[in-house]
C-alpha positions, 0 to 999 in steps of 0.5 A: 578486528574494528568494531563497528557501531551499526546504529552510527554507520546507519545514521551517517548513511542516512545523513549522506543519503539525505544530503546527496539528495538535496545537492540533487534536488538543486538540478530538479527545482527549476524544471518544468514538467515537460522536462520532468515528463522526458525522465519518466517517459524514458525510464517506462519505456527503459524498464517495460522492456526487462520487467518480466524478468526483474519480477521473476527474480524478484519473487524467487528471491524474496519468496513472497507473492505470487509471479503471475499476479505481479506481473498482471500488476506491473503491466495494468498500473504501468499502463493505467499510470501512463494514460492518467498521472503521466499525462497530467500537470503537477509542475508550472502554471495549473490554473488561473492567468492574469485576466482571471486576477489569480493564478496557481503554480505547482512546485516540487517540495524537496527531499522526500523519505520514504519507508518502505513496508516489510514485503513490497511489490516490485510494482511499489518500488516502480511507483515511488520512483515514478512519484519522484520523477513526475512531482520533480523531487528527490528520494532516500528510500528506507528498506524496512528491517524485514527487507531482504538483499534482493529488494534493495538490489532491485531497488539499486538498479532501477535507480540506474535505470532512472539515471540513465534516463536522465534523473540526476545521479544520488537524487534517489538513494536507499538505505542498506544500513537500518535501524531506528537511529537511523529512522529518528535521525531521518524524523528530525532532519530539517532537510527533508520535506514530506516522510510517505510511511508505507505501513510501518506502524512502528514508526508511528508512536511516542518514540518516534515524532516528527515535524516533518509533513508525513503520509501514512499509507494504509499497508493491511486488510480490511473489511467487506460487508456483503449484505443479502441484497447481493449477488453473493456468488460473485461477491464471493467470488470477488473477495477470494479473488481479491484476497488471494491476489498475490498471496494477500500483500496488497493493501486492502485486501478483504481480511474480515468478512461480515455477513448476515444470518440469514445468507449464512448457508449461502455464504458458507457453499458459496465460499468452498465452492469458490477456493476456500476452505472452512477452518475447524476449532483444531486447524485454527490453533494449529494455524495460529500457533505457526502465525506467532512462530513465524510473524518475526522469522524473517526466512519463514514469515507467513505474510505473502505464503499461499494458503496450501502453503500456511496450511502445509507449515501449521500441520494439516491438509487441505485441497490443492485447489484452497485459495484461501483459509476461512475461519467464522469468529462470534465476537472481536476479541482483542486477544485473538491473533487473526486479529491484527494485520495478515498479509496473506490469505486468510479470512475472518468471518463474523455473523450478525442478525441484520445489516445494521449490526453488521454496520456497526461490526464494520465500525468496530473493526475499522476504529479499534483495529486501527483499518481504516483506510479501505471498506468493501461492500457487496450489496444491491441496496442503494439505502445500504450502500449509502449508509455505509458511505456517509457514515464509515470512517474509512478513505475508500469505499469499493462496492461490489468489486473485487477490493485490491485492484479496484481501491488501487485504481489499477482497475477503476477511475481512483487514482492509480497508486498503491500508496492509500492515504490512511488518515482514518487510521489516525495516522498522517493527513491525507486519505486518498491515494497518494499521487504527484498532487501529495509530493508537491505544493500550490504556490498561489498568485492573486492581484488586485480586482477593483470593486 
């Protein structure tokens, strides 16, 4: 029998993967964006036709999410993408001419690596090929160790169809082979350009360091603030929403609420009235004892599992109709396992005397959690709203919406992607959504002006 060394095998894939992706780039580098556009046309026009389908088998095979809620997504970012990002320039002349003394060129950076989450979209995977196919840069995807064989498979065939629009074959690839050799091999390779780290917070420590330009994108919830100025049965309304979409596996969804005292009643019926159910002390032990047995179980882990479903698994029942799981906390405590990313639908409620403790709860929540690329806020005060604005540390605001597809763009004027720039989490360098812009570089021209 031949023994074989995973750690060496995942390295040399990531060395092939990386080099076929620089041949490749060479095809890329000269084109314009009319010509890139043709790529991009040809693979959305290619994949509309089988998406329903592709997510269907997606989600059965990964049994995470929720089919009816990606497929609302796929079709609202496809059509969003197509009307903003596919009709603007990244590529070529920007701006300026040579009458204006100066001009600005955008150009593609190279290789660009990408880490993918533990539990995407299918509608994330079509993002960072579209990413690539708009800036004109190549890809090597790195599925994440809880990734399961029907996201790569998937991933493996959109390539194909990107290839049979045109894109040149090995220019994007993906791992099947992971490790953290692998990664650092990736990390300290001069031959990529820019590292996009979608949510993997693992890959951000003393370990492993790079000198390689690197996006974070925020992967886990955040906050909202619902202050009693607000319409609160839609702001309730709004967060469950939210919350519940696609079992909770989008960035920013509204893990933490934070509300005042004195709306606290209303708060309470509004949320049974509007799907939720209020944990007792009992249900919550129980809930937490199943999240630590099943956070690294990669066949039953609880991140994108409906709330009946949680539920049902931690040994108690709730209605058929609960949305989501509601748990009211006094304090922050770091030893508190509701504490940490969930990607799934459960709620953490803190109570404050006023909106300028609730403030500076928010703050709390958004430094030491380290959450701070999305803040929700449910308020019809100006004063309040504008607070919160100018002094969070956060790299998106969403005000009485709905957060996951409002702070995406799928449904607002933000940029449409589900790639959110977490630089206010203390990782990366941008805080926007990250778009074609990101995955490319302004080449300035300027001459002479006399005086």
């Amino acid at each position: 029998m031949r023994y074989i060394d995973n750690d060496l095998d995942s390295i040399q894939e990531m060395r092939n993967l990386i080099q076929n992706a620089q041949i490749s780039f060479l095809q890329l580098q000269n084109l314009e964006q009319n010509e890139l556009n043709v790529y991009g046309e040809k693979f959305i026009e290619e994949i509309e036709k089988e998406a329903d389908g592709l997510i269907t088998d997606f989600v059965s095979g990964n049994q995470y999410g929720l089919e009816s809620d990606e497929i609302f997504l796929f079709h609202h970012f496809l059509d969003k993408f197509k009307k903003t990002i596919q009709q603007e320039n990244y590529i070529g002349i920007l701006e300026g001419n040579i009458d204006e003394k100066t001009i600005e060129i955008g150009a593609p950076i190279g290789v660009v690596s990408v880490l993918l989450p533990a539990f995407p979209t299918f509608t994330l995977l079509i993002n960072i090929i579209l990413l690539a196919m708009k800036s004109g840069n190549t890809m090597v995807v790195v599925a994440n160790k809880h990734t399961k064989e029907v996201t790569i498979e998937s991933f493996k065939y959109l390539v194909t169809l990107a290839e049979q629009a045109g894109y040149p074959e090995g220019g994007i690839g993906i791992t099947e082979s992971i490790s953290d050799s692998s990664v650092l091999e990736l990390y300290n390779s001069e031959k990529v350009s820019l590292i996009v780290n979608i949510g993997c917070s693992e890959y951000i420590n003393r370990q492993f360091k790079t000198t390689t330009p690197l996006i974070y994108g925020g992967e886990g919830s955040g906050p909202v603030f619902i202050e009693r100025t607000a319409n609160i049965e839609k702001a309730i309304e709004d967060i469950i929403h939210s919350r519940s979409f696609d079992n909770g596996i989008l960035p920013g969804s509204e893990q933490f609420l934070v509300t005042e005292n004195i709306i606290e009643q209303e708060i309470r019926y509004m949320l049974t009235c509007k799907g939720a159910y209020i944990l007792n002390e009992t249900e919550c032990e129980q809930l937490i004892a199943f999240l630590n047995r099943s956070k690294n179980n990669t066949l039953c882990n609880f991140a994108g599992h409906s709330a009946t479903w949680l539920a049902k698994m931690a040994g108690f029942e709730v209605p058929d109709s609960t949305r989501a799981l509601v748990s009211l906390q006094d304090y922050i405590n770091h030893e508190d396992f509701f504490n940490q990313k969930l990607l799934c639908p459960i709620i953490i409620v803190y109570l404050e005397p006023d909106w300028q403790m609730a403030c500076k709860k928010c703050m709390s929540l958004l430094a030491e959690l380290k959450m701070g690329h999305t803040l929700t806020i449910h308020s019809k005060d100006w004063e309040v709203i504008k607070e919160f604005a100018l002094v969070k540390e956060v790299g998106r605001i969403v005000v009485n919406s709905p957060t996951v597809c409002v702070a995406t763009g799928v449904m607002s004027n933000l940029a449409t992607s589900l790639i959110l720039g977490g630089v206010t989490t203390g990782r990366g360098y941008t805080s926007e959504n990250v778009t074609p812009k990101h995955w490319t570089y302004r080449r300035q021209i300027g001459f002479k002006v006399e005086q």
